[in-house]
NURO-922688 format. One record per residue (C-alpha): residue number from 1; chain; x, y, z. Coordinates in Angstrom, 3 decimals, always signed. Layout:
# NURO-922688
{NUM, "A", {X, Y, Z}};
...
This chain:
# NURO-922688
{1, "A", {+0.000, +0.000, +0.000}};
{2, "A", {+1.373, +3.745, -0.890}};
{3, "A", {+1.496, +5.938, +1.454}};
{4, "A", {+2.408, +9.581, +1.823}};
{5, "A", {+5.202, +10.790, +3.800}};
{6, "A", {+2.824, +11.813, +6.773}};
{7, "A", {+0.952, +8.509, +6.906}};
{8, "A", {+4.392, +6.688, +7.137}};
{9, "A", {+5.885, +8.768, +9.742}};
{10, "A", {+2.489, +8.141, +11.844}};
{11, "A", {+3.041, +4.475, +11.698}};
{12, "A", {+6.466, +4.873, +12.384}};
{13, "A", {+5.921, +7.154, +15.402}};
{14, "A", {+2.930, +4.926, +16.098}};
{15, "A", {+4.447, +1.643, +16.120}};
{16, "A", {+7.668, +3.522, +18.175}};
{17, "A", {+5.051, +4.183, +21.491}};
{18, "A", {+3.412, +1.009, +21.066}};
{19, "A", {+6.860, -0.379, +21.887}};
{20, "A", {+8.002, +2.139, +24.541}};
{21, "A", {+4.532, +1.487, +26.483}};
{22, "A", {+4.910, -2.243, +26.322}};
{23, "A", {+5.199, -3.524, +29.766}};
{24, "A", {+6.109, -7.217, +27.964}};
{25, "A", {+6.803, -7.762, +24.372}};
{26, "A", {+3.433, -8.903, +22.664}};
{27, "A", {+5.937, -11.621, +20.112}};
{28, "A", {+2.384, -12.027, +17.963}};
{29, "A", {+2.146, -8.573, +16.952}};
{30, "A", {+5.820, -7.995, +16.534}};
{31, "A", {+6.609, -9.222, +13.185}};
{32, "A", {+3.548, -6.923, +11.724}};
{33, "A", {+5.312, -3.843, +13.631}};
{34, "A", {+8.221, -4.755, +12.095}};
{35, "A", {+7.648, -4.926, +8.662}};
{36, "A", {+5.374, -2.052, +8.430}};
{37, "A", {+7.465, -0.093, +10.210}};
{38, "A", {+10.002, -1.069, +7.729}};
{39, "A", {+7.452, -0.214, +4.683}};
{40, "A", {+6.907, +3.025, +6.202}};
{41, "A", {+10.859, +3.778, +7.158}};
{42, "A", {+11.614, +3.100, +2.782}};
{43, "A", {+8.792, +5.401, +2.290}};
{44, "A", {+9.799, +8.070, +4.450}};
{45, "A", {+13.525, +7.977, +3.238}};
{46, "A", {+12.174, +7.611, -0.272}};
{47, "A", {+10.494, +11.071, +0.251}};
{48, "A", {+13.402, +12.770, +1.804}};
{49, "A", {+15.650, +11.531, -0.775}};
{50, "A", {+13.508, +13.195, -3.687}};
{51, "A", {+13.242, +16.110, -1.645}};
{52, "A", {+16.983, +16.575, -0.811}};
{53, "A", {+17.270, +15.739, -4.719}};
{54, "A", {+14.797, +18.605, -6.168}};
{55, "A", {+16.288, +20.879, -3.477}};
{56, "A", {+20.176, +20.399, -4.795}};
{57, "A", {+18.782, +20.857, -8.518}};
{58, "A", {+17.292, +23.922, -7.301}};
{59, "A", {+20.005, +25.886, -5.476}};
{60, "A", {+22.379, +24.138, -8.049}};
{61, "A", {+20.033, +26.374, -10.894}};
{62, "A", {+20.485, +29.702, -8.206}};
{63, "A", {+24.519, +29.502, -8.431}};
{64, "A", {+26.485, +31.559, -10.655}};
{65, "A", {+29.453, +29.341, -11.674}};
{66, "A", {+31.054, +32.392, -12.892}};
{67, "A", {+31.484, +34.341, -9.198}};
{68, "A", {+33.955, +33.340, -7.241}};
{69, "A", {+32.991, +31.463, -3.868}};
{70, "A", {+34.903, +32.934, -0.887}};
{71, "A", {+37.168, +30.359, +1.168}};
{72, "A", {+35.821, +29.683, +5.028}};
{73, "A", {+37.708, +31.499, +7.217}};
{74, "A", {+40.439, +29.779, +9.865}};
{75, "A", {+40.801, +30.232, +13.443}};
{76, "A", {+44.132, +32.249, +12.344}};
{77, "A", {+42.533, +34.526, +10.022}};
{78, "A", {+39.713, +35.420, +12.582}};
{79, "A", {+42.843, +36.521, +14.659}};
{80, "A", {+43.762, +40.070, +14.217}};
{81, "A", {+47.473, +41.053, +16.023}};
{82, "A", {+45.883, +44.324, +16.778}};
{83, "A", {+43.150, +42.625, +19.008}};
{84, "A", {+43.247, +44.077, +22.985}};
{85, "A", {+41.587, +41.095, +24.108}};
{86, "A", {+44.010, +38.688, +25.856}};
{87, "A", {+42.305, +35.704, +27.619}};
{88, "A", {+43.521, +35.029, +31.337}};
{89, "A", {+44.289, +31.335, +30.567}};
C-alpha cells in the first residue's frame, strides 16, 4: 500500500510508542510492527531523498558558476594582532 510521507511517519511514530509502552513484548504482533514499520521507514527515506534531490537541482540552478565562492575562514585569520583582548588562561 502507498502511502504519503505523513501517513508513514504516523506508523512509524505509532508503532515507536506502542513499543516504549509495552510492559512485555506482545511476540504475535511484533513481526507486523516490524515490517510495516520497515514499509513506512523506505517510504519516508524515499520522500526525503527526492526532496533533498529537487532541493540540490534547485540551489544548483540559483549559483552563478562564474562568481567566485569565498574560502571559510580559519581560526588564524579570525585573529587580528591588533586585538586588545588577551584571555587570562
Amino acid at each position: 500500500m502507498k502511502h504519503t510521507f505523513k501517513d508513514a511517519y504516523a506508523i512509524l511514530l505509532h508503532h515507536a510508542h506502542t513499543l516504549r509502552e509495552q510492559t512485555e513484548p506482545d511476540i504475535d504482533d511484533l513481526l507486523q510492527i516490524v515490517e510495516e514499520s520497515v514499509q513506512a521507514y523506505k517510504t519516508c527515506q524515499r520522500r526525503i531523498d527526492a526532496v533533498e534531490k529537487a532541493l540540490d537541482k534547485a540551489l544548483a540552478s540559483t549559483a552563478h558558476p562564474t562568481a567566485p565562492v569565498a574560502a571559510p575562514a580559519t581560526p588564524a585569520a579570525l585573529h587580528h594582532p591588533d586585538d586588545a583582548f588577551d584571555p587570562p588562561f
